[in-house]
N, C-alpha and C positions, 0 to 999 in steps of 0.2 A: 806329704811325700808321694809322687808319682807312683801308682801301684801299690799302694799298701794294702795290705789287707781289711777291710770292715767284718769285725766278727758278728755285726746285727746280719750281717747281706747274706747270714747261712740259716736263719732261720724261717725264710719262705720255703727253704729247699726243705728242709728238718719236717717242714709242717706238710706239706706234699709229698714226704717220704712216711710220717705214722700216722697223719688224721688222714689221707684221702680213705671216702667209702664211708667215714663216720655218718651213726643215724640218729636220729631225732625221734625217740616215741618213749613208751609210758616204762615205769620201773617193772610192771606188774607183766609177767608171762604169757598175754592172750596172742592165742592162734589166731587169725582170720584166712581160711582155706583160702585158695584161688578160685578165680572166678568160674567156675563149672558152663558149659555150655547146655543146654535146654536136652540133647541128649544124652548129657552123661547119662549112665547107671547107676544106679543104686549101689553098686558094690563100690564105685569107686569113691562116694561120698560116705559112704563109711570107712571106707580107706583112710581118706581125708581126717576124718572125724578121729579114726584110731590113732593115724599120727599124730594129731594134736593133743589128743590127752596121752598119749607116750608121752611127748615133749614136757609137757607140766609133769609128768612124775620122776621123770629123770631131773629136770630143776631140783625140784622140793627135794629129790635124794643127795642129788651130786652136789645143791649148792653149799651145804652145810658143813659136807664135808671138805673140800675145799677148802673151806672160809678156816677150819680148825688145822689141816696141816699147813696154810698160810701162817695164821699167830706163832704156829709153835717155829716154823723156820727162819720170819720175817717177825718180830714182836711189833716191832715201829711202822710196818707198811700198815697203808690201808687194804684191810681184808673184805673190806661190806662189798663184794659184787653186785654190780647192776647186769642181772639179764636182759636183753631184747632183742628184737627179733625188727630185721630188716624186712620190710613188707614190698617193694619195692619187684614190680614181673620181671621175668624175663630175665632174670641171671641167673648165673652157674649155678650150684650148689657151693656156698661159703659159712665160714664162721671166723672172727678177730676177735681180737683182744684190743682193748685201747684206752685212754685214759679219758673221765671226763674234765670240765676245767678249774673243775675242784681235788684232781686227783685220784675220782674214786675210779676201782677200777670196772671197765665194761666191757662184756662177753656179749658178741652180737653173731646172732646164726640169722641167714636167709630163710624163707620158705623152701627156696627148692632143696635147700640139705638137708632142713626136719622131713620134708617126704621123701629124700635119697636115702636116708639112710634103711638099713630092711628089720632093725630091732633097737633095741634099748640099751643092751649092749655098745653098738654102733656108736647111737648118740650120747651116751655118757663119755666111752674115750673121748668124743671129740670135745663134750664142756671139759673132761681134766686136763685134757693137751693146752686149750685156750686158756684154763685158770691158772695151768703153772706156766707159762711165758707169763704173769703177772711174781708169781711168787718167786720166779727166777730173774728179775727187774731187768730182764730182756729188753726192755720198749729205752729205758734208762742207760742201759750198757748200748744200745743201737744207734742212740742218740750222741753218747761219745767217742763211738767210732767214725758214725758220720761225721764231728767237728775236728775231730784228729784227719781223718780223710782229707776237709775241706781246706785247713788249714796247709796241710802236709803239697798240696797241689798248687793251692792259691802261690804258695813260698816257689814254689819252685817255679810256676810262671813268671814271678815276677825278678827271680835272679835271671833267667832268659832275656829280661829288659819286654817283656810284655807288657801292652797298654791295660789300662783300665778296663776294659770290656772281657779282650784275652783271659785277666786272673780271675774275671767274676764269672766265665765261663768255666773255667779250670777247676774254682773252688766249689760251682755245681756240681763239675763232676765227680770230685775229690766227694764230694758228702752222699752219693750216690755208692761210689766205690765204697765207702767206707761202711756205712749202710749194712751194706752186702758182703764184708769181708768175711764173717762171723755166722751168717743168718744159715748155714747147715746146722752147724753147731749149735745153736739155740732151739733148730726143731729138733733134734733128737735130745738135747735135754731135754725138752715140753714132752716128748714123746715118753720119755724116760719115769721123769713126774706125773706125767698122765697117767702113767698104767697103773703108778701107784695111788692115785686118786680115785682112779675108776674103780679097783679093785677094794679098797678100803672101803668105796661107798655102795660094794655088793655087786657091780656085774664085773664080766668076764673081758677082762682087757685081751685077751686072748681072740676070743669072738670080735668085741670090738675091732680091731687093727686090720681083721678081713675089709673094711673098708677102703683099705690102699690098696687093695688087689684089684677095686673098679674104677681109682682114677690114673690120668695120666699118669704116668711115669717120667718123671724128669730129669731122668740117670743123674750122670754127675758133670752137669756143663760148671766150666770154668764165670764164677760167680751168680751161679744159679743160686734163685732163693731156696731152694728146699733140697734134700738132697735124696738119693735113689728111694722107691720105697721098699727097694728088700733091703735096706739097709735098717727102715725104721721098725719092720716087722721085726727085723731081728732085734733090736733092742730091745724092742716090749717082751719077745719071748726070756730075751737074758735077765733084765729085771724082775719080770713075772716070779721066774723061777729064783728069785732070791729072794720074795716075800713070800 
């Protein structure tokens, strides 16, 4: 039938919407500083040095814990986190969540956010923010809003009498929209969960969350991925205060 929908034709989209940015290195936590120029100083390579062993003790804290409020609210997900760490110069400060092709789930932070952040505090909120978009099967729910999206679009190009091209275009964009229908709502759950993470695993999600006070602010654009950050500070304060 002229125009019908192929539901295989939406997962090139699906895959360019949760694996772009996926990396490739070992399961094990090692830091490798950036490349220092011949005059750095002394302070700054022990700078270097301090975040890296931060980084590994926040791991060994936060990941355990995690992995135990996973079982207890998801018994059948897989809780084994894979830590790593995107080595890759020259970007932002980042940290994802994502699946490997076994399922398991993987927490990948850049270099520049292990040295953005200014404590340990800092970096714990942000592994329990990343760990609970896992225990909250965010990546799973993102995924069926995109094929509802895609579908929901593909339909209606092709009752318009759209060619073939038209509804493959329409249902990209349908899985795009769809994507993004939700994705405030899931950062401030993670945010939500986060604080209860961080906080169970001994720092100060409080402290912590000072971090969206130093990045962009993204108000509340109409299908923005993330949403205000006084919006999410205030949720960690509201939560906080209920544990």
């Amino acid at each position: 039938m002229t125009g019908q929908v192929k539901p295989r034709a939406i997962w090139p989209v699906l895959a360019a919407v949760f694996l772009s940015g996926c990396i490739s290195t070992t399961a094990t936590p090692v830091v490798k500083a950036p490349q220092q120029a011949s005059s750095t100083t002394t302070s700054a390579k022990v700078s270097a040095q301090k975040a890296a062993k931060q980084f590994v003790s926040v791991v060994q804290t936060v990941e355990p814990v995690a992995e135990r409020e996973c079982r207890a609210r998801v018994p059948r997900a897989n809780c084994d986190f894979q830590i790593v760490i995107d080595e890759a110069p020259g970007k932002a400060p980042n940290a994802y969540q994502t699946l490997d092709k076994n399922g398991r789930p993987v927490i990948a932070f850049n270099l520049a956010l292990i040295a953005a952040v200014r404590n340990a505090d800092e970096l714990a909120f942000v592994m329990g923010h990343e760990t609970a978009h896992h225990v909250a099967g965010h990546i799973d729910r993102q995924q069926k809003n995109a094929a509802a999206g895609a579908v929901i679009f593909a339909g209606l190009a092709v009752l318009t009498g759209a060619d073939p091209n038209a509804v493959q275009s329409a249902q990209e964009l349908g899985a795009a929209v769809g994507a993004r229908s939700y994705s405030k709502e899931f950062e401030l759950e993670a945010d939500a969960l986060g604080t209860i993470i961080t906080k169970k695993a001994g720092y100060n999600p409080l402290v912590g969350a000072e971090f969206f006070t130093r990045i962009p602010d993204p108000g509340n654009r109409f299908l923005g991925t993330h949403p205000p950050n006084a919006a999410r500070i205030e949720t960690v304060r509201r939560v906080n205060s209920q544990i």
